[in-house]
N, C-alpha and C positions, 0 to 999 in steps of 0.2 A: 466688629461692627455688625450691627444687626440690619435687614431691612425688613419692612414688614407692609401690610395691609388691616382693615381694621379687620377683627378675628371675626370666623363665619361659625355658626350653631352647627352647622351640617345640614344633613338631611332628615327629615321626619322618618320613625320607621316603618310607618306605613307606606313613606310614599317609594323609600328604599324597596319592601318586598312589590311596590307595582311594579317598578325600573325591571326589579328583576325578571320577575314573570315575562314582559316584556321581551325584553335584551335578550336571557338568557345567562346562563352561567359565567363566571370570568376564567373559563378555561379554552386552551386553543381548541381550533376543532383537530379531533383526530382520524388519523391517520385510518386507512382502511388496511388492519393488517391481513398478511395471507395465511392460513391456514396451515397448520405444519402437513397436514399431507396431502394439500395441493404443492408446498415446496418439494413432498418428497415424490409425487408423482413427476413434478417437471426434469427431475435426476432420469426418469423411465421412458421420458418420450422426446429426448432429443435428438437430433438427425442419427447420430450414429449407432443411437440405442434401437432407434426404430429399426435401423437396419439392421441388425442384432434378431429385433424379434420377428422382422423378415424371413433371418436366414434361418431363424428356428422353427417358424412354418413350416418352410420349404424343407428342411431335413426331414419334418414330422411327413410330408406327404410323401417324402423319396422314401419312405419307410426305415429310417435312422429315429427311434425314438432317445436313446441315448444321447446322441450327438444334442439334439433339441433341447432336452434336458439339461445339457451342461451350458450349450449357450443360456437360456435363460438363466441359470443360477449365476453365470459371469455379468450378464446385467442386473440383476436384483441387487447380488453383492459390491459392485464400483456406485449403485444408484444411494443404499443406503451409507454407503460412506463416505460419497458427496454430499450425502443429505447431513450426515451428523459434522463434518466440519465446517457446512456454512448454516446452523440449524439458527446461532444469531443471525438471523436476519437484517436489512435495514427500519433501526427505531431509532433515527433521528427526529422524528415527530412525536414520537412517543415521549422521547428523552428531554424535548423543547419545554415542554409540559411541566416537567420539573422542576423547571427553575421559576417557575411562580413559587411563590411559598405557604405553606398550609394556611396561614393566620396574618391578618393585617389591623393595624390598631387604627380607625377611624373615629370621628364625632359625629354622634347622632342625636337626635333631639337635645343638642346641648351639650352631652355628655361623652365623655373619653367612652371607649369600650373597643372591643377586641372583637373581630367577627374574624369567618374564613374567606380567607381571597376569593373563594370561586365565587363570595356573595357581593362582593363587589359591583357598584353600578355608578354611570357616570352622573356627578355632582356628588357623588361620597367628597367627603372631607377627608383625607389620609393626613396622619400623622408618622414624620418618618424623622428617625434618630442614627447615628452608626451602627455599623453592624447589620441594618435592617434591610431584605432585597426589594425592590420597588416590585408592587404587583399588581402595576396594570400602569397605562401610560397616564402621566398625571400634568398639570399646568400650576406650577410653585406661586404659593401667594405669599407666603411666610418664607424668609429665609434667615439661619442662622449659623453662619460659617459651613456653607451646606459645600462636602465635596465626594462628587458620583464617581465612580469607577463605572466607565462602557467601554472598555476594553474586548469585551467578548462580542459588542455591538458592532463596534467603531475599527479594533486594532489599535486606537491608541493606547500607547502606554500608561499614560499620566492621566490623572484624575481631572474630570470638566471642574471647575466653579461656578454654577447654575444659578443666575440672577432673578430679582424678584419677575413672573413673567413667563420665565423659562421654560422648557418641557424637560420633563426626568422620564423616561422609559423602562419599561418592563421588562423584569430579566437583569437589569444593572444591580448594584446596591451602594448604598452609604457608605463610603469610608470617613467620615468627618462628620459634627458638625446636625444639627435637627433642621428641621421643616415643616411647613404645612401644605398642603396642595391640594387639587381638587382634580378626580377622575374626569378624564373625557374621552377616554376610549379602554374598552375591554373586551378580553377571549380575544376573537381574530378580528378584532379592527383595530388592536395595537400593531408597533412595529415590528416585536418578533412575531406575529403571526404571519405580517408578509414575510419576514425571511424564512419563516417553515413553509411557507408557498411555494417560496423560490425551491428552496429543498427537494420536494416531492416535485414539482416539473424538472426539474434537472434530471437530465437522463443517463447512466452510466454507459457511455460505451465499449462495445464489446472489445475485448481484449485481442491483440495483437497474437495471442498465440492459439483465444478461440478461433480467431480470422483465418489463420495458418491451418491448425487442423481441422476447419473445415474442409476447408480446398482438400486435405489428402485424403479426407474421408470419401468424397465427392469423387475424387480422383479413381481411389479405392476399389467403390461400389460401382463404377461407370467400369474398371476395366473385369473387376470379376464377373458381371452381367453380360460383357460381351464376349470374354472368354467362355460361360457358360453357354450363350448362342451359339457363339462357333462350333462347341464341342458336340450341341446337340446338332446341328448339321451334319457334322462328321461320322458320327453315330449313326445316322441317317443312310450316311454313302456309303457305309462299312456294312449295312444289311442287316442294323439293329432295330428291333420292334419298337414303335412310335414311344408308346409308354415305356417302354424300359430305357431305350435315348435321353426323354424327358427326364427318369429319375436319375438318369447317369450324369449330364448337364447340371439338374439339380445338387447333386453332392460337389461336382468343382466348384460350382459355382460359393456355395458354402466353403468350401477349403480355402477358397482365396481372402474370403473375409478375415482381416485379424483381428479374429476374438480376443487376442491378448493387448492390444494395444490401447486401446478404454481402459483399463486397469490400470495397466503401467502407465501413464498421464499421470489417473487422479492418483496414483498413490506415490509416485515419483516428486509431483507436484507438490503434495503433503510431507513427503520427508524433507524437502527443501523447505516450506514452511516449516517443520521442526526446528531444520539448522538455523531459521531468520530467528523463530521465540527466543533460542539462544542465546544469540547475539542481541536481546531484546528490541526487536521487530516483529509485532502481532501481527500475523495476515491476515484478512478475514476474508477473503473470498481467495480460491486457490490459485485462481489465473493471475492473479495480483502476483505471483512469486514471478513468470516470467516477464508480466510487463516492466517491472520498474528495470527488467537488466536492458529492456528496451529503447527505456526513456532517453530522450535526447533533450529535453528540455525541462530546468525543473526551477517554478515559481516558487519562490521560498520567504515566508513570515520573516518581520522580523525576531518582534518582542516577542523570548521566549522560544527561539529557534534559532537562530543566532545568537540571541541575547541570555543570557540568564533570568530576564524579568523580575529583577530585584535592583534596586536603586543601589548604589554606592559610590564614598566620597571620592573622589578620583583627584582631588587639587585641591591644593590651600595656599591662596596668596594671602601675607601680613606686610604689612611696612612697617615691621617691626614687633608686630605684639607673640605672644604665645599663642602657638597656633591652640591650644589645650582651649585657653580665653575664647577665640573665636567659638570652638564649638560651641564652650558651656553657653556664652551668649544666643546661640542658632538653635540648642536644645529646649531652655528657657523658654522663649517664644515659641517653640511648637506644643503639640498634644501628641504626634507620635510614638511609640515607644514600643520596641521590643522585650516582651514579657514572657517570662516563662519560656524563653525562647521562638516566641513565635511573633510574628508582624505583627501588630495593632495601630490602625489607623494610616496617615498620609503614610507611602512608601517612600518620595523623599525624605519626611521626617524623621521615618523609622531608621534611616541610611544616616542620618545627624546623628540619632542617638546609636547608634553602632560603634559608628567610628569615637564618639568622644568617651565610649565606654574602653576601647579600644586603647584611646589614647593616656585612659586615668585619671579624665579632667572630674575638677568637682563639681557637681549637677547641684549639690543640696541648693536650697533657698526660699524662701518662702515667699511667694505670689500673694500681692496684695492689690493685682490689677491686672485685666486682661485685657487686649482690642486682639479678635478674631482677623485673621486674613478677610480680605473682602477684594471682592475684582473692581472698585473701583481706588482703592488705596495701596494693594496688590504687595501689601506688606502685613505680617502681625508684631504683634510685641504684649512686653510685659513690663511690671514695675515688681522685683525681685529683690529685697536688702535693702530696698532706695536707691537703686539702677533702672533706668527703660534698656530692657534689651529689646533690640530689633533685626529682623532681619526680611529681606523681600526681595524683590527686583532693580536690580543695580540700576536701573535708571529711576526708581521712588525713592531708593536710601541714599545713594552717593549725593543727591542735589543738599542733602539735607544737612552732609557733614563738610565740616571746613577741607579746606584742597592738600588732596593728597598725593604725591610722588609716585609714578609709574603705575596708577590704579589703570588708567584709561588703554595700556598697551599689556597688564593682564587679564582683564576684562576681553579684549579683543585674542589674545591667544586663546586661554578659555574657549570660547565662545568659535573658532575658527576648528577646534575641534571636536565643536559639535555636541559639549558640556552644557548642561544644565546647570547656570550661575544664578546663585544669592548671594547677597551683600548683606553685612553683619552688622549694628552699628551700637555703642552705649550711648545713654545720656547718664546728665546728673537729675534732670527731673522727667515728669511724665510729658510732658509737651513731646511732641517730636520735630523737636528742632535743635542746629548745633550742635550735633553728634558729632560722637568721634567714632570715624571705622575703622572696625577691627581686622576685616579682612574680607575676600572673595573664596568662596566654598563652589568648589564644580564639581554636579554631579553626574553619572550618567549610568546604565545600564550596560553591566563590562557585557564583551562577546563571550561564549563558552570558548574553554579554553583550546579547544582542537579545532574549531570551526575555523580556522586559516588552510591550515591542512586538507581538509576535507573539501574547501573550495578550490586548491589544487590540485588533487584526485579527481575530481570531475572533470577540470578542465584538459588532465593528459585524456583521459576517459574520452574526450570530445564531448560534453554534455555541457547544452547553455546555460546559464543559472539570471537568473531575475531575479528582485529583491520585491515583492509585492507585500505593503504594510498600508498601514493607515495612519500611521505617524507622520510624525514633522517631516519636512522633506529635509530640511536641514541635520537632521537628525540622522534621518534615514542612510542620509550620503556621509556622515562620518563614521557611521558604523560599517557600510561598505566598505570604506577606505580602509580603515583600520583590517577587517580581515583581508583583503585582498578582493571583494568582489565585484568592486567600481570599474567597467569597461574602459578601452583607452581614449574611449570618445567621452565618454564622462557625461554620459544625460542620466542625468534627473527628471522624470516627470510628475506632474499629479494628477490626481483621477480628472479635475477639472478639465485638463489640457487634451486627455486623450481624444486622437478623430474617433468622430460620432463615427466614420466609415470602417464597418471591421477590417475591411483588405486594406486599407489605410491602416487599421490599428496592428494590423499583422506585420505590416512592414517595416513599421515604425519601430515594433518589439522585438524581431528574429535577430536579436543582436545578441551580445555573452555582455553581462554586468550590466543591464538597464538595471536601474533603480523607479517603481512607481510607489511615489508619496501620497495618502489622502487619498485610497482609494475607497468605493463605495461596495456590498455584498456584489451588486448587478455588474458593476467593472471587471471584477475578478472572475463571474461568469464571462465575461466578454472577451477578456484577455484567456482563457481557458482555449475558448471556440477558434479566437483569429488566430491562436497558433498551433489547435488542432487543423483548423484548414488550410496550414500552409506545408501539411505534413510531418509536423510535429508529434512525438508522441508524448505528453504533456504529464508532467508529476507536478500536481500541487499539492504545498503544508499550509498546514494550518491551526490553530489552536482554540478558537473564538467560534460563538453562535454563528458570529457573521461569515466564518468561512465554512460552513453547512452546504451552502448551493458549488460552489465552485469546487469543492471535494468531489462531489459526486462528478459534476462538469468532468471533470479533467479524468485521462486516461487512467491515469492511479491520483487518488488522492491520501497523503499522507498526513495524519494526527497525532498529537503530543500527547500521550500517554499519561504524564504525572501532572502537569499542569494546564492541559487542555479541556474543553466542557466534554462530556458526555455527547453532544450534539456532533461535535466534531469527528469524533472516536466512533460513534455509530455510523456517520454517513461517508467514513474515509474506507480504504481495501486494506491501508497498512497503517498500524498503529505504535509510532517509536515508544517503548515502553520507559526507556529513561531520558527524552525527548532532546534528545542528542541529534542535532545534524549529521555529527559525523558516521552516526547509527544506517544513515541513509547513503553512506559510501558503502559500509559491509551489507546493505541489504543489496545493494545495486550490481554488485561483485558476485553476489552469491545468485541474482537472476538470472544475471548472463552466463553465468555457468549453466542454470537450467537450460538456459538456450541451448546451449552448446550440449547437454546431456540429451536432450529430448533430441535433438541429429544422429548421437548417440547410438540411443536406442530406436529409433527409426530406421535408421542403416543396417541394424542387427535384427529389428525384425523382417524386414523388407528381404534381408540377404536369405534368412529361413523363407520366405515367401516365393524366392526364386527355384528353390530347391525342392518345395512342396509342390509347385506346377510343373517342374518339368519330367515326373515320371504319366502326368495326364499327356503332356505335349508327347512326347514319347510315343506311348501308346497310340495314339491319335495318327501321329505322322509315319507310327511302320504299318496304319492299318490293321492296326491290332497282333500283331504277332510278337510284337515285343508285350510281356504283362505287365500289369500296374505294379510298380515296386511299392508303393505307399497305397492305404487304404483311409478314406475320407476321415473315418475316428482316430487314426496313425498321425495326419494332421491337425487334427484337432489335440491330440495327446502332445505333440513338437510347439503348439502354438500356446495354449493353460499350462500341459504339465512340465515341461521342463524348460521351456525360454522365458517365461514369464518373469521368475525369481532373476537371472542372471541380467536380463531387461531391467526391471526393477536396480541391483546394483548399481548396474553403467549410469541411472538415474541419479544417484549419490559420488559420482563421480568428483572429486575434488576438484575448487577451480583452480585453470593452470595460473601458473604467476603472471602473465601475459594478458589476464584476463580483462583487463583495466585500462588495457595501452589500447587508444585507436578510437573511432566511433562505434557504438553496439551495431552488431548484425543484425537486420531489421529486416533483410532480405527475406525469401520462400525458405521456412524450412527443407523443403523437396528442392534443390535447384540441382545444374547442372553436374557440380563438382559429386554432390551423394551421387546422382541416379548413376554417371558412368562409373562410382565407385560401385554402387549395388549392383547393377543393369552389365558391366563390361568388366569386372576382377574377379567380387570376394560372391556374387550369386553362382556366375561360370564356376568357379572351380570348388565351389563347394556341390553343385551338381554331379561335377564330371569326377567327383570323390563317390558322388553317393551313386549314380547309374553305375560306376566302375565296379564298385563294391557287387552291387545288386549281381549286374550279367557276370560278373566271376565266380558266385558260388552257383548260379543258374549252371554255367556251361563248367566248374568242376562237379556239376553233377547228372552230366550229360544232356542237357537241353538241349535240342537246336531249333533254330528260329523258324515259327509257323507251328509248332508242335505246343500242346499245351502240358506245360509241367505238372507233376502230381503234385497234391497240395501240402505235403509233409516238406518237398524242395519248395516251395515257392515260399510254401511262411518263413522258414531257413532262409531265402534269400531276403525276403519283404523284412525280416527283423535285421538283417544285416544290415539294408539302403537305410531304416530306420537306427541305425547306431552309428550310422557313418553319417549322418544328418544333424544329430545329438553330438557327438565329437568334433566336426568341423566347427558346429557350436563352441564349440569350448575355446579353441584357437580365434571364433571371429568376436568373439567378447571380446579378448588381448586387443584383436585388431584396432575395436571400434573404441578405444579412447583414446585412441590421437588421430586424428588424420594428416596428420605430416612424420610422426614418429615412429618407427616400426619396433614389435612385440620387443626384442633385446634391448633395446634403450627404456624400456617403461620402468619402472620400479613398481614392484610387485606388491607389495606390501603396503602399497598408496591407497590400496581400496581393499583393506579386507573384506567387505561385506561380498566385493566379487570372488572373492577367492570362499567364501562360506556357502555364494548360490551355485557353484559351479562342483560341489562338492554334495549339495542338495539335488542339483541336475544328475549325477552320479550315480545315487543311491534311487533315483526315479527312476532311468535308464534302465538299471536291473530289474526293477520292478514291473515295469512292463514290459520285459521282456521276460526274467525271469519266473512273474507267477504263470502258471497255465492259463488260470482262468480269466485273468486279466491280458494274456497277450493271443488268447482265442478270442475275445470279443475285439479285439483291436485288429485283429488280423496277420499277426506277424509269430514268430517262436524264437527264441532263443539261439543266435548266431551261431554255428560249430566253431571249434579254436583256427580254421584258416578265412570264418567270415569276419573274426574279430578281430584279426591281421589286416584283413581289407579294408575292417571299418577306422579302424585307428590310422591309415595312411591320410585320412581326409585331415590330419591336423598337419602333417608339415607341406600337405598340399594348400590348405588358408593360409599359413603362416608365410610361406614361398612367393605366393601371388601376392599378398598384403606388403611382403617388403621389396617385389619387384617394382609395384603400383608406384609406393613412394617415391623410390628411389628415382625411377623416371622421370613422376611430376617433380621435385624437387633438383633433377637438372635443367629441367624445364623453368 
């Protein structure tokens, strides 16, 4: 059935290019993008980099030109590597842009003709067909079985049917059926131009593990700054020249910085993005790896996230006919058709002819009569052989056919779960009336096949799950049920219902299996914020233009890769590449591991950092008569050249199988349990490995205290403390991948890449010790065979203390 209006000329095309000149182009406005090297400057001056090129100042005036040099080159190099993995940038407004389409066919002075959308202006005439995207928001004067797809607008799954009247928006497109319409808004006074609005105000907040390594950085810099005053005071009492004190303070001061720890982040953080691509899970911003193992809460699409977003027949009731018959009738009466294996037209329809392809029915027949679907008749049909086949809405066809046995009680099962029912009906003539029906067809959009599973992983996980769509609510809640992710209070709501009050709305929502129906882009912002402020750390999916703003909203936002917009995928941190839910159980697994990796290697840097200050404390508290066993570039060579790599492994640390059980640790990466593992075990005894070493080849080569050694014994000692520092290394890497399990219980072979850096740390060690001229600028020489006795005791000393520690806490 057609509806119409009398037909309009269009516009003049004179008065078309005033409009234009006017109005302005029919493109959104864009985005102010940033500069790639203002992106790559911002990698060079963030808090930690700053301090970086603080310490490299300060080496350059204590008169360490070296030292200065290598810290800058460890910032330039972690700055340009941040820069090349987040070099895509966010172009969600870039990308919004796109889905206007190059060409739109309008009428102007009377006549059909083809112009480009950007020339579009309101009172154009558009002519729209299947196939075609709408480009620009338009008001339907003509309609002919016209049916839109706003799924990327709306969330819903199913196709509007847009009455004579209506509005069709820009960015949708025709799956059915022509039209005519008439422009009345373009560029950004359509609707997707507020939601690219929304987009670009939406602000991404900082990441949970940026948050974290602040604070340590902060922590960091505050204690090597005061350690460095102190030392210059002490310097002071000891009866050292003002200037020489200054540069003395100056070099600790630098030594306590961990040059190495910026590195191993961004590139730690990058190998775990590696292992999510894998698992096809694109990161695109690197901090994104630890937040989702963070996530405690995660709002989740349906259609197309849950769902497969693809129609299929799920039921066939007959009182008696072939069920083959029903289809060929349900097929008949549509335009859908899967061709060439690919969808064309209505996705229920295309889900008819699937299934009765499926089934072997016979399609042939020749149409000698069409009545299109129409929303007030909300059935179609055909006259095929000298048959009306029909089929529509079981409350338009069933009145129509004589009374039939147990229809009304499978209609109602159907329908209770949450299926999408036609009714099928023949006559003998075209009238439609006195049919006989054939049967009830329920269709629905099945769940992917793992997503039950994967709702139960989360929930050992402790993590809340929401069902945030734009669909029926009816709909929404049978598709919950069926995976398992309907809470046991069982609320449904819809965007209508939600309190205007966000701490109302936060309350409302902190539950596990809400379901919110019909909800709007600005909801899902909203639902974003009230349950980041109730402390939530918030993972929203999504796959639609319209989930643009609340991607970015939400502490990670996650995008559907294969069949999600570009909009979506641009303005998300993680992008499921085969748009698998259950992809976001292995991504979530493999964050928390980060977590847990980044403790890791903070415990192991932190424990070299305890080790590295206490030959200055040393000095400092005998007054000087004990000498520095480490020289400020000795530090700096423990901190780049040989703990970086084995740092870096512990970072690929595999997750334990346990990793899944419990709520994510959200906590301080620094808390109490590291500091008195760092601060009160594996720091202490890797010192008192490495002072031990030092005064024993001092005093087997007759030193005694207050006297000052010749410098052939001292570098002989200094290269000793310096391999017993490197060694205890080796044993506090075994340490630091369990903190409940000690070195004999590991299984060694779990992380070759550790057992490859610690093999790499090996071949350094000799190196600077055994070139000349690289262990005369360092300050240290080449151990004799009873310093290399000394220094090799520092491993079953970590090892000793590492399995006393546990052993303790764990009767504890």
């Amino acid at each position: 059935m057609t509806t119409m209006s009398p037909a309009r000329p269009g516009l003049a095309a004179a008065e078309a290019a005033a409009r234009l000149a006017a109005d302005g182009p029919n493109r959104l406005p864009a985005a102010r993008r940033v500069p790639p090297v203002v992106l790559l400057l911002r990698q060079m001056v963030h808090f930690f980099a700053l301090l970086l090129w603080g310490a490299s100042v300060l080496a350059l005036l204590a008169g360490m030109p070296q030292l200065a040099v290598a810290i800058c080159i460890v910032v330039l190099l972690n700055g340009v590597f941040a820069f090349a993995q987040e070099y895509r940038a966010d172009k969600a407004t870039q990308r919004l842009g796109e889905l206007i389409p190059a060409n739109a066919v309008v009428r102007r002075d009377g006549r059909r003709c083809l112009v480009s959308a950007a020339d579009l202006v309101a009172g154009d005439v558009a002519l729209l067909e299947a196939g075609d995207r709408v480009s620009a928001d338009l008001e339907l004067v003509e309609v002919h079985a016209l049916a839109v797809n706003e799924s990327m607008l709306t969330g819903e799954s199913r196709p509007v049917r847009p009455q004579l009247g209506d509005s069709a928006y820009a960015g949708t497109f025709v799956v059915e059926g022509q039209a005519e319409a008439v422009v009345v808004a373009t560029g950004q006074r359509t609707r997707l131009a507020a939601i690219a609005k929304l987009t670009r105000e939406a602000s991404r907040p900082p990441s949970p593990l940026a948050v974290q390594l602040g604070k340590v950085v902060r922590i960091v810099a505050g204690i090597a700054v005061a350690v460095g005053a102190a030392f210059f005071g002490l310097a002071l009492l000891l009866g050292m020249e003002p200037g020489q004190g200054f540069l003395f303070a100056i070099g600790v001061t630098v030594a306590l910085v961990p040059e190495g720890l910026l590195p191993t982040v961004t590139l730690s953080l990058a190998r775990a993005a590696q292992r999510m691509a894998a698992r096809n899970a694109l990161v695109r911003h690197l901090e994104a790896v630890e937040t989702l193992g963070s996530a405690t809460f995660i709002c989740t699409d349906k259609t197309g996230t849950l769902t497969r977003n693809e129609m299929t027949v799920a039921d066939v009731w007959t009182p008696g006919h072939p069920v083959a018959d029903v289809l060929r009738s349900a097929v008949l009466s549509s335009t859908g058709r899967m061709s060439d294996g690919k969808p064309v037209g209505d996705p229920m329809e295309v889900a008819l002819h699937v299934e009765a392809l499926r089934l072997g029915a016979d399609l042939s027949g020749e149409i000698s009569a069409r009545f299109p679907f129409d929303p007030v008749r909300r059935r179609a049909s055909v006259v095929a052989d000298g048959h009306l086949h029909v089929k529509g809405g079981p409350d338009t066809v069933i009145p129509l056919c004589g009374a039939v046995s147990g229809v009304e009680e499978a209609l109602d099962r159907m329908s209770r779960r949450g299926l999408r029912v036609l009714a099928v009906a023949r006559g003998g003539t075209e009238e439609e009336r006195d049919l006989e029906l054939l049967g009830l067809v329920g269709l629905h959009d099945p769940p992917r096949d793992d997503v039950a599973e994967a709702i139960w992983k989360c929930r050992i996980a402790g993590i809340k799950l929401a069902m945030v769509t734009g669909d029926h609510p009816g709909t929404a809640r049978a598709i919950a049920v069926e995976v398992g992710l309907l809470g046991p209070d069982e609320l449904v709501v819809t965007g209508a219902d939600l309190p205007g009050d966000d701490a109302a709305l936060g309350e409302l929502l902190d539950r596990d299996g809400v379901v919110v129906a019909r909800v709007t882009p600005e909801d899902k912002l909203r639902i974003a914020r009230a349950l980041r402020s109730r402390g939530h750390v918030v993972a929203m999916t999504g796959d639609g233009v319209n989930d643009g703003p609340a991607l970015r909203e939400a502490d990670i936002g996650i995008a559907m890769g294969a069949s999600g917009t570009d909009v979506a995928r641009e303005a998300a941190d993680l992008v499921l590449l085969d748009d698998h839910f259950a992809t976001i159980v292995s991504a979530v697994e493999l964050g928390r591991a980060t977590y847990a990796n980044v403790r890791r290697f903070l415990t192991y840097h932190l424990t070299d950092n305890v080790a590295e200050l206490t030959p200055f404390a040393v000095w400092a508290l005998s007054g000087g008569t004990i000498p520095l066993a480490l020289s400020v570039l000795q530090v700096l060579a423990l901190d780049i050249g040989t703990d970086l790599l084995p740092a870096l492994a512990l970072g690929a640390e595999p997750a334990n199988p346990r990793t899944m059980h419990g709520p994510a640790r959200t906590g301080n990466l620094i808390d109490r349990r590291l500091l008195v593992r760092v601060f009160g075990v594996l720091g202490p005894a890797q010192a008192l490995a490495e002072m031990g070493a030092f005064m024993g080849i001092l005093w087997l080569g007759g030193w005694q205290p207050g006297a000052a050694p010749g410098p052939v014994l001292l570098a002989a000692a200094s290269g000793t403390a310096f391999a017993a520092v490197v060694l205890g290394q080796f044993a506090n890497a075994f340490a630091c991948r369990s903190e409940s399990r000690w070195i004999g219980r590991l299984r060694w072979r779990a992380n070759p890449l550790l057992l490859g850096a610690l093999a790499f740390e090996a071949v350094m060690l000799l190196l600077f010790l055994g070139l000349p001229s690289v262990a005369g600028v360092l300050g240290g020489a080449f151990p004799p065979p009873e310093g290399w006795l000394l220094a090799t005791l520092a491993i079953p000393v970590m090892v000793l203390a590492d399995a006393a520690h546990k052993a303790w806490r764990s009767k504890r």
